[in-house]
C-alpha positions as CSV (number, residue, x, y, z in Angstrom):
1,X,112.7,-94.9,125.5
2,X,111.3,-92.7,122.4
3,X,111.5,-94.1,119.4
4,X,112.1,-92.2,116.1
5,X,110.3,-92.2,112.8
6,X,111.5,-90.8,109.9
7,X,108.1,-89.2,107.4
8,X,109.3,-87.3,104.1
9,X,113.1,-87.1,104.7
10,X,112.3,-85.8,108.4
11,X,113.0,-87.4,111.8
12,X,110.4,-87.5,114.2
13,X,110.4,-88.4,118.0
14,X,107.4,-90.8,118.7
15,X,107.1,-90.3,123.1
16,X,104.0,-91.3,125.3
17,X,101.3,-88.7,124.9
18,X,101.9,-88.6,129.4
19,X,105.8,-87.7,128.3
20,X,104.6,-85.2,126.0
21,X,102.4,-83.6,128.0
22,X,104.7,-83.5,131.1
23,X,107.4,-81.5,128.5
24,X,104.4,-79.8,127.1
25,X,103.4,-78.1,130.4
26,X,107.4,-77.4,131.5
27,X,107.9,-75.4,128.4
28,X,105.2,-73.3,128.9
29,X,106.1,-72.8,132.5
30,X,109.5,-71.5,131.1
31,X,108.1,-69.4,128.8
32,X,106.0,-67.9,131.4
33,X,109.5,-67.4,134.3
34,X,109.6,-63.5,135.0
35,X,113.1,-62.5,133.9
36,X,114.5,-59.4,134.6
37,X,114.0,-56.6,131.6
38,X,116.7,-55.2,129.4
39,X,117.4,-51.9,130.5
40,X,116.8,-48.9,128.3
41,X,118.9,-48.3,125.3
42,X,121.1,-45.2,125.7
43,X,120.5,-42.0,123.0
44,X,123.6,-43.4,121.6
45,X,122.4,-46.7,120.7
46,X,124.0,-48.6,123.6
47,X,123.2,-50.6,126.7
48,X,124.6,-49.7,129.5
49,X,127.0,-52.2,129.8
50,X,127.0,-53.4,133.4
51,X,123.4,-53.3,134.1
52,X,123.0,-54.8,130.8
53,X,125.4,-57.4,131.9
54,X,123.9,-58.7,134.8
55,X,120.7,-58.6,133.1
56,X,121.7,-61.3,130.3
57,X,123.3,-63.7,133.0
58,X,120.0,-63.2,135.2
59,X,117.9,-64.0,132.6
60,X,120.1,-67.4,131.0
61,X,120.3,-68.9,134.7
62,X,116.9,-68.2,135.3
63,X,115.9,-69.9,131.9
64,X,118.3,-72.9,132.5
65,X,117.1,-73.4,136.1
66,X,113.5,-73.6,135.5
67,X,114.5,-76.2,132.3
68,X,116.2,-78.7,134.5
69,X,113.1,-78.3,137.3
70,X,115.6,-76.9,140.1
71,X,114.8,-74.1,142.8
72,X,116.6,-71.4,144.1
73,X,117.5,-72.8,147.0
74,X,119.2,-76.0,145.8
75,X,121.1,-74.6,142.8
76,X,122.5,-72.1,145.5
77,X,123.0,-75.5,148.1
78,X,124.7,-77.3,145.6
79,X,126.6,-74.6,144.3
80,X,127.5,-73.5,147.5
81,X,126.3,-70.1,148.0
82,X,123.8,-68.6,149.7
83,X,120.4,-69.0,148.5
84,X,120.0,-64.8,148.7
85,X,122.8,-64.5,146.5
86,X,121.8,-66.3,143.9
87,X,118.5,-64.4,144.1
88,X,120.2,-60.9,143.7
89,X,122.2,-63.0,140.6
90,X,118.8,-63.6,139.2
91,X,117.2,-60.3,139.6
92,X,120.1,-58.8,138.4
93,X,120.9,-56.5,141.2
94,X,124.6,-57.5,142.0
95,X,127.4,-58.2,139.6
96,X,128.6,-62.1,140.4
97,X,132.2,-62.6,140.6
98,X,133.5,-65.4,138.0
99,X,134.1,-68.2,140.4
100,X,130.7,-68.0,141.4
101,X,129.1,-67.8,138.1
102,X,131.3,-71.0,137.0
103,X,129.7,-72.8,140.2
104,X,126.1,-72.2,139.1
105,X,126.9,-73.5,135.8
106,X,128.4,-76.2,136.8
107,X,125.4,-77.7,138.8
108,X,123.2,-76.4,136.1
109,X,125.7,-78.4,133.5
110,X,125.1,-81.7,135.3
111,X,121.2,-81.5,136.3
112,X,121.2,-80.9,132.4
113,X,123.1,-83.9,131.7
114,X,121.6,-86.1,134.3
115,X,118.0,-84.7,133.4
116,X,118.1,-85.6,129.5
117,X,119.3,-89.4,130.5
């Protein structure tokens, strides 16, 4: 368990330098995830909204998988869809329906609760 510390009216998290590290080296492994690019903006200052659309979700699931340590294939096992699917989702090349966006977050909503306790 971390312990806090508190220098010049600041709180500080004091975590084995092997914890550290560990987070250390998953941040800049998120940093590094390929996520699909914005598309251009149009002459009249725009996105285009759909492709725009799918690339935002794309690139939020993509960021929040890598941060809880999951793979494709068991966000889409646990979610329940096919692990192709959920690869289009992340490349941004299909437009999800809502009911299988809210099943991806919701196994992305508990491996981030169960992976910060």
């Amino acid at each position: 368990m971390p312990s806090t510390l508190t220098l010049s009216g600041r709180d500080y998290v004091v975590l084995p330098k092997s914890e550290y590290d560990r987070l250390a080296r998953r941040a800049a492994v998120i940093e590094d995830v390929t996520v699909p690019p914005l598309p251009a903006v149009l002459l009249d200052g725009n996105y285009p909204a759909v492709i725009a659309g799918r690339a935002v979700l794309a690139r939020k699931l993509i960021k929040r998988r890598w941060a809880v340590g999951l793979t494709q294939a068991e966000v889409a096992r646990r979610a329940g869809i096919r692990k192709e699917t959920l690869c289009r989702i992340e490349k941004a090349k299909v437009t999800a329906d809502t009911s299988t966006v809210a099943r991806i977050v919701r196994v992305l909503e508990l491996s981030e609760k169960n992976h910060s306790t």
